[in-house]
MIPALO-993672 format. One record per residue (C-alpha): residue number from 0; y, x, z. Coordinates in steps of 0.25 Angstrom, whole numbers, plus 5000, padded with zeros to 4 digits. Example, Ala and Ser with C-alpha at 12.3 -4.5 7.8 and 13.67 -1.06 7.14 Angstrom:
2
R  pos     v     u     w
R    0  4982  5049  5031
R    1  4996  5055  5029
This chain:
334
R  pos     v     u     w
R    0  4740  5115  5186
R    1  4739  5122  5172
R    2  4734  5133  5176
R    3  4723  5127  5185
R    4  4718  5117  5176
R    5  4716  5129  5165
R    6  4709  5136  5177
R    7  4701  5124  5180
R    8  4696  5124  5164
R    9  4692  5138  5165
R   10  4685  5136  5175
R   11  4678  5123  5169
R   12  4674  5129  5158
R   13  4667  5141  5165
R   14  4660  5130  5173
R   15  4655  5123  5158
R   16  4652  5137  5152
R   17  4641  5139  5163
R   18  4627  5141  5156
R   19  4617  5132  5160
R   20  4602  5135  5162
R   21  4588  5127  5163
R   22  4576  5130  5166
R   23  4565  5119  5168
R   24  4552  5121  5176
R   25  4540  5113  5181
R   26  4526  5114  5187
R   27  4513  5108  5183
R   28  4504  5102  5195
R   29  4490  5100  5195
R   30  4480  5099  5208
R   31  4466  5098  5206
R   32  4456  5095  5217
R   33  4443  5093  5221
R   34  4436  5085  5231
R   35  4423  5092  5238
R   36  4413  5083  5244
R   37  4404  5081  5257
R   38  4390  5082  5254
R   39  4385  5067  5249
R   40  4375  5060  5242
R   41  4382  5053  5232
R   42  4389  5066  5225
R   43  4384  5078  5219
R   44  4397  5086  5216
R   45  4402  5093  5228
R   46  4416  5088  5223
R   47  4422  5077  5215
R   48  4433  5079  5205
R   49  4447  5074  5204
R   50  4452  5061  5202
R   51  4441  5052  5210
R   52  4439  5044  5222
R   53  4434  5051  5234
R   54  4427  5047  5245
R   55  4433  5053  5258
R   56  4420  5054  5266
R   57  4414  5063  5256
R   58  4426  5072  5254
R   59  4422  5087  5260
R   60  4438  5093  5254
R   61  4445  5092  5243
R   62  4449  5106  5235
R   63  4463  5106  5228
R   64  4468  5115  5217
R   65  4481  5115  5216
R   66  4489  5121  5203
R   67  4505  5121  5199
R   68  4511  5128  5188
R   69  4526  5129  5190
R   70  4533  5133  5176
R   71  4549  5136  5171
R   72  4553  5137  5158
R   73  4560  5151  5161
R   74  4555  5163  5166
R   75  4558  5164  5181
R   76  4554  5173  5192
R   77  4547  5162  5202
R   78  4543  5160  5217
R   79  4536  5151  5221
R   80  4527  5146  5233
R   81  4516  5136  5237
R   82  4508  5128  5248
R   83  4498  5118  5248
R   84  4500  5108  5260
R   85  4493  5098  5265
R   86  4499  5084  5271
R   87  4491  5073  5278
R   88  4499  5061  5278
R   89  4497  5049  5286
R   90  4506  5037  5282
R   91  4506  5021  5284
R   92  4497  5015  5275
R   93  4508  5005  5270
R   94  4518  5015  5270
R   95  4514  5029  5266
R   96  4530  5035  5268
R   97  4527  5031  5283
R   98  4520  5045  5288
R   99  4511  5041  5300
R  100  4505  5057  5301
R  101  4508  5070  5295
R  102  4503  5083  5294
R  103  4503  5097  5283
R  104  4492  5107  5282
R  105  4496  5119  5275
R  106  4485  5121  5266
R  107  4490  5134  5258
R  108  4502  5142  5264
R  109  4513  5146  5256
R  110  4510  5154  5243
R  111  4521  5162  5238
R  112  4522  5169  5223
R  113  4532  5175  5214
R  114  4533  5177  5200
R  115  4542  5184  5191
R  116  4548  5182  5176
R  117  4538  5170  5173
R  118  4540  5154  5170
R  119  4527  5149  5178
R  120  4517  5151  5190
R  121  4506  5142  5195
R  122  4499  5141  5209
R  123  4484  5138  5209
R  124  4479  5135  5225
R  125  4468  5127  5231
R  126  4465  5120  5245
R  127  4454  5114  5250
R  128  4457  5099  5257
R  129  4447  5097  5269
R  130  4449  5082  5267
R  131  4440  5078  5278
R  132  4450  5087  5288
R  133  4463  5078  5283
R  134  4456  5066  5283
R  135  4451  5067  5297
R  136  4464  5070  5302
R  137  4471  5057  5295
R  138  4457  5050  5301
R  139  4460  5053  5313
R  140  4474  5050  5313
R  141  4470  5036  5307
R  142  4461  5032  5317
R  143  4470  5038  5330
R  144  4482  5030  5325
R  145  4481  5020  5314
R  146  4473  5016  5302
R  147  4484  5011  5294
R  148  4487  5025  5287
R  149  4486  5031  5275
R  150  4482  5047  5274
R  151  4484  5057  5264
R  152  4484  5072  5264
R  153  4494  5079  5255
R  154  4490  5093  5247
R  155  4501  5097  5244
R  156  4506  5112  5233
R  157  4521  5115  5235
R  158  4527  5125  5227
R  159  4540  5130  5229
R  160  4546  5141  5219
R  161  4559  5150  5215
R  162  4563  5153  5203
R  163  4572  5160  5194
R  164  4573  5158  5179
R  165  4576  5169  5171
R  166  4589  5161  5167
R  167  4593  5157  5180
R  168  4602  5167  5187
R  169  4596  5159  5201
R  170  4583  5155  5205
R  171  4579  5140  5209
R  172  4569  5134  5218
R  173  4560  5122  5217
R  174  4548  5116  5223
R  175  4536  5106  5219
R  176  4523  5101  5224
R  177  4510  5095  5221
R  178  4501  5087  5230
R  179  4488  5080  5230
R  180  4484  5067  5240
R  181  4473  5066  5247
R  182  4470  5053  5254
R  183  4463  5054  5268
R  184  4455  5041  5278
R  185  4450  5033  5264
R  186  4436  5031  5261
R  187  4440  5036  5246
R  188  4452  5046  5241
R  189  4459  5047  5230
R  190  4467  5060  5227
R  191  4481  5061  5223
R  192  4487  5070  5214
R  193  4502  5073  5215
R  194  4504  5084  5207
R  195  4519  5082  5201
R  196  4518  5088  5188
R  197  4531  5095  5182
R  198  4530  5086  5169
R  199  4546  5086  5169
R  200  4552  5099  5171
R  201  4564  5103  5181
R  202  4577  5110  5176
R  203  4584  5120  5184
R  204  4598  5122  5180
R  205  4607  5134  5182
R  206  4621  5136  5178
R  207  4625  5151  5175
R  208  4639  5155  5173
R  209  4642  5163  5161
R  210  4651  5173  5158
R  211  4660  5164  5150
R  212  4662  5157  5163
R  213  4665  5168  5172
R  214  4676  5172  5162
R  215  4683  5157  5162
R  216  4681  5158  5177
R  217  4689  5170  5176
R  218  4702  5167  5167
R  219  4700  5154  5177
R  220  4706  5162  5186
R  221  4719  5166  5179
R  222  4725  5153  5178
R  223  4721  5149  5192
R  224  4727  5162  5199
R  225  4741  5157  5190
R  226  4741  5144  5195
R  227  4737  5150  5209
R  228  4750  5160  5208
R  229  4757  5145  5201
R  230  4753  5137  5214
R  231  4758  5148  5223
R  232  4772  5150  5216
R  233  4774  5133  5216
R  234  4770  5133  5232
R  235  4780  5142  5236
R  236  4790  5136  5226
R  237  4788  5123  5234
R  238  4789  5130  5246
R  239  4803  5136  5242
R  240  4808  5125  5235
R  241  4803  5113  5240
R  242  4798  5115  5255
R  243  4808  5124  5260
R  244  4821  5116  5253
R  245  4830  5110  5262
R  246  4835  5096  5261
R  247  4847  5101  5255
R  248  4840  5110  5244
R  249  4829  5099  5242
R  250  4841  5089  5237
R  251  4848  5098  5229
R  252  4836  5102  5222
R  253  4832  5087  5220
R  254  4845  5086  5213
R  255  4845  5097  5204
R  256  4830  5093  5199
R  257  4835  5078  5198
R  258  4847  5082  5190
R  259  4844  5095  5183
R  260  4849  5089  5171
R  261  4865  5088  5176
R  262  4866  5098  5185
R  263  4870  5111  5182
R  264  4874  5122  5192
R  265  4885  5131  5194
R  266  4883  5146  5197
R  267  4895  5151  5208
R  268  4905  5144  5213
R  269  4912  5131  5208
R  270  4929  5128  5211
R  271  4930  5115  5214
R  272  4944  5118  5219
R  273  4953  5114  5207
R  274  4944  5100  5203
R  275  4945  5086  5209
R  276  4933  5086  5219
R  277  4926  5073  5219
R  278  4914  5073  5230
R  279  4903  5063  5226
R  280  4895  5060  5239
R  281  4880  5058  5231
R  282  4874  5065  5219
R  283  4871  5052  5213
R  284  4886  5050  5212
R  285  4887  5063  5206
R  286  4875  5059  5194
R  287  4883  5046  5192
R  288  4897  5054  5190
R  289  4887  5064  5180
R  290  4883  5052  5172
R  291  4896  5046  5171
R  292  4904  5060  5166
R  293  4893  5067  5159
R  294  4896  5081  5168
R  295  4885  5090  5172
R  296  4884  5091  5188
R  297  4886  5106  5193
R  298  4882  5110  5205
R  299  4882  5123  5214
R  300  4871  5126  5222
R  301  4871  5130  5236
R  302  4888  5133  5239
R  303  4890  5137  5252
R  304  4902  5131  5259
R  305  4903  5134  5274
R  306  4891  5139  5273
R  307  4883  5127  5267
R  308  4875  5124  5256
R  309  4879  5114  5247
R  310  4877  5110  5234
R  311  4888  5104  5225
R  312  4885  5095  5213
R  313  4897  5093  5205
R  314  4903  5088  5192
R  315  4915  5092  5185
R  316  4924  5081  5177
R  317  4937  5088  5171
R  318  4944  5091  5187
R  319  4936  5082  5194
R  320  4923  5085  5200
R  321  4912  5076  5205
R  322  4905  5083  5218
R  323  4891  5081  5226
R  324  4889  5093  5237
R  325  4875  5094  5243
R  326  4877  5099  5256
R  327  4866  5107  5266
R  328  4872  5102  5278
R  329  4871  5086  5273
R  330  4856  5090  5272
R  331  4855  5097  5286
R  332  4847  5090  5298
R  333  4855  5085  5309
Protein backbone atom coordinates (compact mmCIF):
# COMPACT_ATOMS: atom_id res chain seq x y z
CA UNK A 1 0.00 0.00 0.00
CA UNK A 2 3.19 2.05 0.50
CA UNK A 3 4.66 1.65 -2.37
CA UNK A 4 1.25 2.41 -4.37
CA UNK A 5 0.48 5.46 -2.64
CA UNK A 6 4.25 6.77 -3.43
CA UNK A 7 3.36 5.82 -7.01
CA UNK A 8 0.22 7.48 -7.08
CA UNK A 9 2.04 10.92 -5.74
CA UNK A 10 4.51 10.65 -8.57
CA UNK A 11 2.15 10.47 -10.66
CA UNK A 12 0.19 13.46 -9.25
CA UNK A 13 2.65 15.58 -9.44
CA UNK A 14 3.57 15.09 -13.00
CA UNK A 15 -0.13 15.73 -13.66
CA UNK A 16 0.31 19.44 -11.59
CA UNK A 17 3.68 20.10 -13.15
CA UNK A 18 1.90 20.19 -16.64
CA UNK A 19 2.20 23.67 -18.34
CA UNK A 20 -0.70 25.49 -19.23
CA UNK A 21 -1.32 27.53 -22.40
CA UNK A 22 -3.85 30.38 -23.46
CA UNK A 23 -4.40 31.79 -26.39
CA UNK A 24 -7.68 34.27 -26.79
CA UNK A 25 -9.13 35.04 -30.10
CA UNK A 26 -12.09 37.07 -31.65
CA UNK A 27 -13.78 38.55 -34.74
CA UNK A 28 -15.09 41.78 -35.57
CA UNK A 29 -18.44 42.01 -37.63
CA UNK A 30 -19.90 44.42 -39.46
CA UNK A 31 -22.52 44.37 -42.51
CA UNK A 32 -23.12 47.36 -44.57
CA UNK A 33 -26.06 47.43 -47.22
CA UNK A 34 -27.83 49.27 -49.28
CA UNK A 35 -31.33 49.43 -50.67
CA UNK A 36 -31.73 50.23 -54.51
CA UNK A 37 -34.99 51.61 -55.76
CA UNK A 38 -37.76 51.07 -58.51
CA UNK A 39 -37.89 54.16 -60.52
CA UNK A 40 -40.36 56.84 -58.55
CA UNK A 41 -41.45 60.07 -58.39
CA UNK A 42 -40.97 60.89 -54.80
CA UNK A 43 -37.00 59.85 -54.77
CA UNK A 44 -34.18 61.11 -56.63
CA UNK A 45 -31.27 58.89 -55.19
CA UNK A 46 -31.29 55.38 -56.91
CA UNK A 47 -30.74 54.10 -53.28
CA UNK A 48 -31.30 55.00 -49.78
CA UNK A 49 -28.83 54.43 -47.02
CA UNK A 50 -28.86 52.48 -43.73
CA UNK A 51 -30.77 52.74 -40.85
CA UNK A 52 -34.33 53.89 -42.29
CA UNK A 53 -37.83 52.76 -43.07
CA UNK A 54 -38.37 51.29 -46.41
CA UNK A 55 -41.19 51.12 -48.25
CA UNK A 56 -41.49 47.56 -49.79
CA UNK A 57 -43.33 48.40 -53.14
CA UNK A 58 -40.44 50.59 -54.09
CA UNK A 59 -37.60 48.36 -53.27
CA UNK A 60 -35.87 47.09 -56.67
CA UNK A 61 -32.93 44.80 -54.39
CA UNK A 62 -30.92 45.39 -51.55
CA UNK A 63 -27.02 45.13 -52.02
CA UNK A 64 -24.99 43.67 -48.88
CA UNK A 65 -21.50 44.04 -47.95
CA UNK A 66 -20.33 41.94 -45.80
CA UNK A 67 -16.91 42.12 -43.76
CA UNK A 68 -15.31 39.88 -40.65
CA UNK A 69 -11.98 40.21 -39.20
CA UNK A 70 -11.22 37.08 -37.13
CA UNK A 71 -7.96 37.97 -34.86
CA UNK A 72 -5.77 35.67 -32.16
CA UNK A 73 -3.38 36.92 -29.94
CA UNK A 74 -0.50 34.23 -31.31
CA UNK A 75 0.76 33.58 -34.50
CA UNK A 76 -1.08 30.74 -36.02
CA UNK A 77 -1.24 28.89 -39.24
CA UNK A 78 -5.05 29.32 -40.11
CA UNK A 79 -7.82 27.73 -42.28
CA UNK A 80 -10.61 28.86 -42.58
CA UNK A 81 -13.94 28.77 -44.91
CA UNK A 82 -17.23 30.73 -45.67
CA UNK A 83 -20.83 30.89 -47.28
CA UNK A 84 -23.37 33.29 -47.42
CA UNK A 85 -27.03 31.75 -47.29
CA UNK A 86 -30.13 32.92 -47.49
CA UNK A 87 -33.28 31.45 -45.27
CA UNK A 88 -36.93 32.66 -45.95
CA UNK A 89 -38.79 31.85 -42.78
CA UNK A 90 -42.39 31.89 -42.38
CA UNK A 91 -43.60 31.52 -38.89
CA UNK A 92 -46.89 32.12 -36.67
CA UNK A 93 -47.28 35.59 -36.09
CA UNK A 94 -48.00 35.05 -32.47
CA UNK A 95 -45.39 32.66 -32.04
CA UNK A 96 -42.24 33.07 -34.26
CA UNK A 97 -40.55 29.68 -32.83
CA UNK A 98 -43.60 27.95 -34.76
CA UNK A 99 -42.13 27.53 -38.46
CA UNK A 100 -44.98 27.38 -40.71
CA UNK A 101 -42.46 27.39 -44.23
CA UNK A 102 -38.88 27.11 -44.82
CA UNK A 103 -36.55 27.19 -47.33
CA UNK A 104 -32.26 28.13 -47.84
CA UNK A 105 -30.71 29.77 -51.07
CA UNK A 106 -27.10 29.43 -51.32
CA UNK A 107 -26.20 32.64 -52.30
CA UNK A 108 -22.17 32.25 -52.20
CA UNK A 109 -20.89 28.72 -52.25
CA UNK A 110 -18.16 27.79 -50.06
CA UNK A 111 -14.86 29.90 -50.07
CA UNK A 112 -11.92 28.28 -48.87
CA UNK A 113 -8.34 30.08 -47.81
CA UNK A 114 -5.34 29.23 -46.00
CA UNK A 115 -2.83 31.24 -44.40
CA UNK A 116 0.34 30.75 -42.66
CA UNK A 117 2.48 32.05 -39.41
CA UNK A 118 -0.09 35.20 -39.09
CA UNK A 119 -2.51 36.34 -36.13
CA UNK A 120 -5.55 37.54 -38.49
CA UNK A 121 -7.54 37.32 -41.91
CA UNK A 122 -10.74 39.05 -42.94
CA UNK A 123 -13.18 38.15 -45.78
CA UNK A 124 -14.74 40.96 -47.69
CA UNK A 125 -17.99 39.68 -50.04
CA UNK A 126 -20.96 41.09 -51.52
CA UNK A 127 -24.64 39.75 -52.51
CA UNK A 128 -27.22 41.40 -54.24
CA UNK A 129 -30.99 40.52 -52.62
CA UNK A 130 -33.68 40.40 -55.37
CA UNK A 131 -36.24 41.46 -52.53
CA UNK A 132 -39.01 41.38 -54.83
CA UNK A 133 -38.32 37.59 -55.78
CA UNK A 134 -38.43 36.58 -51.76
CA UNK A 135 -41.12 38.58 -51.11
CA UNK A 136 -43.33 37.11 -54.01
CA UNK A 137 -42.59 33.80 -52.96
CA UNK A 138 -43.61 34.42 -48.82
CA UNK A 139 -46.80 36.46 -50.81
CA UNK A 140 -47.87 33.82 -52.44
CA UNK A 141 -47.49 31.49 -49.60
CA UNK A 142 -49.55 33.93 -47.55
CA UNK A 143 -52.40 34.17 -49.76
CA UNK A 144 -52.52 30.22 -50.64
CA UNK A 145 -52.55 29.30 -46.95
CA UNK A 146 -52.92 31.88 -44.35
CA UNK A 147 -52.66 35.48 -43.61
CA UNK A 148 -51.84 35.18 -40.08
CA UNK A 149 -47.95 34.84 -40.78
CA UNK A 150 -44.99 36.54 -40.21
CA UNK A 151 -41.95 36.50 -43.10
CA UNK A 152 -38.56 37.10 -42.87
CA UNK A 153 -35.56 36.36 -45.09
CA UNK A 154 -32.29 35.54 -43.30
CA UNK A 155 -28.61 36.72 -45.02
CA UNK A 156 -26.57 34.77 -43.38
CA UNK A 157 -21.98 34.86 -43.44
CA UNK A 158 -20.78 31.53 -41.56
CA UNK A 159 -17.24 31.22 -41.19
CA UNK A 160 -15.68 28.09 -40.03
CA UNK A 161 -11.77 28.12 -39.23
CA UNK A 162 -8.77 25.73 -38.00
CA UNK A 163 -6.04 26.87 -36.23
CA UNK A 164 -2.83 26.16 -34.88
CA UNK A 165 -1.01 28.52 -32.54
CA UNK A 166 2.46 28.62 -32.42
CA UNK A 167 2.36 27.53 -28.73
CA UNK A 168 -0.18 25.04 -29.18
CA UNK A 169 1.29 21.58 -30.00
CA UNK A 170 -2.49 20.77 -31.53
CA UNK A 171 -4.70 22.77 -33.54
CA UNK A 172 -8.49 23.80 -32.66
CA UNK A 173 -11.54 24.56 -34.60
CA UNK A 174 -14.33 27.09 -34.04
CA UNK A 175 -17.09 28.61 -36.06
CA UNK A 176 -19.16 31.97 -35.90
CA UNK A 177 -21.83 33.76 -37.93
CA UNK A 178 -23.20 36.95 -38.77
CA UNK A 179 -26.75 37.78 -40.18
CA UNK A 180 -28.84 40.49 -41.28
CA UNK A 181 -32.95 40.35 -41.31
CA UNK A 182 -34.94 41.22 -43.83
CA UNK A 183 -38.63 41.41 -43.48
CA UNK A 184 -40.95 40.62 -46.35
CA UNK A 185 -45.35 40.91 -47.14
CA UNK A 186 -45.30 44.63 -44.97
CA UNK A 187 -46.03 47.84 -46.62
CA UNK A 188 -42.74 49.19 -44.78
CA UNK A 189 -39.29 47.23 -43.75
CA UNK A 190 -37.07 47.79 -41.28
CA UNK A 191 -33.69 46.11 -41.45
CA UNK A 192 -31.84 44.05 -38.84
CA UNK A 193 -28.57 43.96 -37.99
CA UNK A 194 -27.16 40.94 -36.18
CA UNK A 195 -23.73 41.10 -36.62
CA UNK A 196 -22.40 39.50 -33.04
CA UNK A 197 -19.32 41.47 -32.35
CA UNK A 198 -16.39 39.73 -30.51
CA UNK A 199 -16.33 42.36 -27.72
CA UNK A 200 -15.27 39.55 -25.04
CA UNK A 201 -12.67 37.33 -26.23
CA UNK A 202 -12.66 33.50 -26.19
CA UNK A 203 -9.68 31.41 -24.54
CA UNK A 204 -8.54 28.22 -25.77
CA UNK A 205 -6.56 26.06 -23.36
CA UNK A 206 -4.07 23.47 -23.96
CA UNK A 207 -2.10 21.39 -21.39
CA UNK A 208 1.50 20.29 -22.56
CA UNK A 209 3.45 17.87 -20.48
CA UNK A 210 6.79 18.74 -19.67
CA UNK A 211 9.84 16.98 -19.24
CA UNK A 212 9.64 17.36 -15.58
CA UNK A 213 6.50 15.23 -15.93
CA UNK A 214 7.76 12.59 -18.10
CA UNK A 215 10.52 11.85 -15.58
CA UNK A 216 8.08 11.69 -12.37
CA UNK A 217 5.81 9.48 -14.70
CA UNK A 218 8.94 7.51 -14.88
CA UNK A 219 10.51 6.86 -11.38
CA UNK A 220 6.41 6.34 -11.08
CA UNK A 221 6.92 3.16 -12.28
CA UNK A 222 9.63 1.70 -10.08
CA UNK A 223 7.62 1.80 -6.98
CA UNK A 224 4.57 0.45 -8.94
CA UNK A 225 6.51 -2.64 -10.54
CA UNK A 226 7.67 -3.41 -6.44
CA UNK A 227 4.27 -3.39 -5.19
CA UNK A 228 3.33 -5.25 -8.54
CA UNK A 229 6.07 -8.08 -7.76
CA UNK A 230 4.85 -7.28 -3.47
CA UNK A 231 1.13 -8.12 -4.68
CA UNK A 232 2.08 -11.21 -6.64
CA UNK A 233 4.44 -12.74 -3.71
CA UNK A 234 1.20 -12.05 -0.91
CA UNK A 235 -1.34 -13.89 -3.58
CA UNK A 236 0.55 -16.82 -3.75
CA UNK A 237 1.40 -16.81 0.00
CA UNK A 238 -2.38 -16.79 0.60
CA UNK A 239 -2.86 -19.39 -1.87
CA UNK A 240 -0.09 -21.55 0.11
CA UNK A 241 -0.87 -20.69 3.47
CA UNK A 242 -4.36 -19.92 3.66
CA UNK A 243 -6.35 -21.56 0.63
CA UNK A 244 -4.77 -24.78 0.30
CA UNK A 245 -4.48 -25.48 4.50
CA UNK A 246 -6.42 -28.25 5.65
CA UNK A 247 -8.72 -27.97 8.60
CA UNK A 248 -6.06 -29.47 10.62
CA UNK A 249 -3.25 -27.12 9.60
CA UNK A 250 -5.59 -24.04 9.61
CA UNK A 251 -6.12 -24.87 13.55
CA UNK A 252 -2.71 -25.17 14.37
CA UNK A 253 -1.79 -22.20 12.79
CA UNK A 254 -4.71 -20.31 14.59
CA UNK A 255 -3.14 -21.51 17.73
CA UNK A 256 0.41 -20.49 17.22
CA UNK A 257 -0.63 -16.92 15.86
CA UNK A 258 -3.10 -16.71 19.03
CA UNK A 259 -0.46 -17.80 21.48
CA UNK A 260 3.01 -17.11 19.92
CA UNK A 261 3.81 -15.45 23.28
CA UNK A 262 3.86 -19.06 25.24
CA UNK A 263 4.55 -21.33 22.92
CA UNK A 264 7.99 -22.49 22.06
CA UNK A 265 8.83 -25.39 19.75
CA UNK A 266 10.83 -28.29 19.99
CA UNK A 267 13.28 -29.46 17.14
CA UNK A 268 13.38 -33.48 17.10
CA UNK A 269 11.93 -35.76 19.07
CA UNK A 270 10.54 -35.60 22.77
CA UNK A 271 10.56 -38.77 25.50
CA UNK A 272 7.78 -38.73 27.19
CA UNK A 273 8.41 -42.18 28.45
CA UNK A 274 9.89 -41.68 31.92
CA UNK A 275 7.20 -38.52 32.91
CA UNK A 276 3.79 -38.74 34.29
CA UNK A 277 1.60 -38.15 31.25
CA UNK A 278 -1.53 -36.10 31.92
CA UNK A 279 -3.76 -35.89 28.66
CA UNK A 280 -5.82 -32.68 28.72
CA UNK A 281 -8.87 -33.00 26.24
CA UNK A 282 -8.85 -28.92 25.19
CA UNK A 283 -6.16 -26.46 24.62
CA UNK A 284 -8.00 -23.95 26.70
CA UNK A 285 -7.29 -26.44 29.63
CA UNK A 286 -3.92 -26.40 28.73
CA UNK A 287 -3.76 -22.17 28.89
CA UNK A 288 -5.39 -22.40 32.20
CA UNK A 289 -2.67 -25.09 33.55
CA UNK A 290 0.05 -22.32 31.87
CA UNK A 291 -1.48 -19.40 33.87
CA UNK A 292 -1.63 -21.27 37.03
CA UNK A 293 2.29 -22.71 36.85
CA UNK A 294 3.98 -20.09 34.84
CA UNK A 295 5.57 -23.07 32.35
CA UNK A 296 6.02 -22.29 28.75
CA UNK A 297 3.85 -24.67 26.45
CA UNK A 298 6.36 -26.89 23.98
CA UNK A 299 5.10 -28.24 21.28
CA UNK A 300 6.43 -30.51 18.30
CA UNK A 301 5.14 -30.13 14.99
CA UNK A 302 3.88 -32.61 12.64
CA UNK A 303 4.96 -36.22 14.63
CA UNK A 304 4.09 -39.09 12.83
CA UNK A 305 2.52 -41.86 14.68
CA UNK A 306 1.14 -44.60 12.57
CA UNK A 307 1.46 -42.81 10.04
CA UNK A 308 -0.44 -39.63 11.09
CA UNK A 309 0.13 -36.32 11.67
CA UNK A 310 -0.36 -34.96 14.92
CA UNK A 311 0.67 -31.93 16.75
CA UNK A 312 1.45 -32.29 20.50
CA UNK A 313 1.33 -29.13 22.86
CA UNK A 314 2.60 -29.90 26.16
CA UNK A 315 3.94 -28.42 29.44
CA UNK A 316 6.54 -29.96 31.72
CA UNK A 317 6.07 -29.45 35.68
CA UNK A 318 9.05 -31.34 37.60
CA UNK A 319 7.77 -35.32 36.25
CA UNK A 320 4.51 -34.47 35.23
CA UNK A 321 3.53 -33.22 32.15
CA UNK A 322 0.30 -31.49 31.00
CA UNK A 323 -0.49 -32.92 27.20
CA UNK A 324 -3.10 -31.51 24.25
CA UNK A 325 -2.40 -33.74 20.83
CA UNK A 326 -3.94 -32.10 17.74
CA UNK A 327 -4.72 -35.10 15.63
CA UNK A 328 -5.31 -35.01 11.48
CA UNK A 329 -7.65 -37.79 11.57
CA UNK A 330 -10.02 -35.89 14.25
CA UNK A 331 -10.00 -33.19 11.63
CA UNK A 332 -10.80 -35.83 8.51
CA UNK A 333 -14.28 -35.71 6.70
CA UNK A 334 -16.38 -38.80 7.50
Amino acid sequence: MILVLISALLVYLGIIARVKKEVSYNEKNDIGYKVYLKENKFYEDKFLKENMQYVASLIKYIDVDFKSIFSINDISDLDYNYSIKGYLNITDTNNNDKVLYSKEYNLVGDKNSNVEQTNSFEILDNVRIDYEKYNKIAQSFKTAYTSNAHATLLIELKVDFKTKPNIFENSFSDSYTTNIAIPLTTPTIDVKLNTKDGNDNIVKTEINTTNISYILYGVAIIPAIFALILLVGTIKYIRREVWTSTPYETYVKKILREYEAQIVEIDGEYNFEKADIVDVKTFEELIGIYESINQPIMYIKDKKENEERETIFFIKNNNEIYRYKVKEKNFMEV
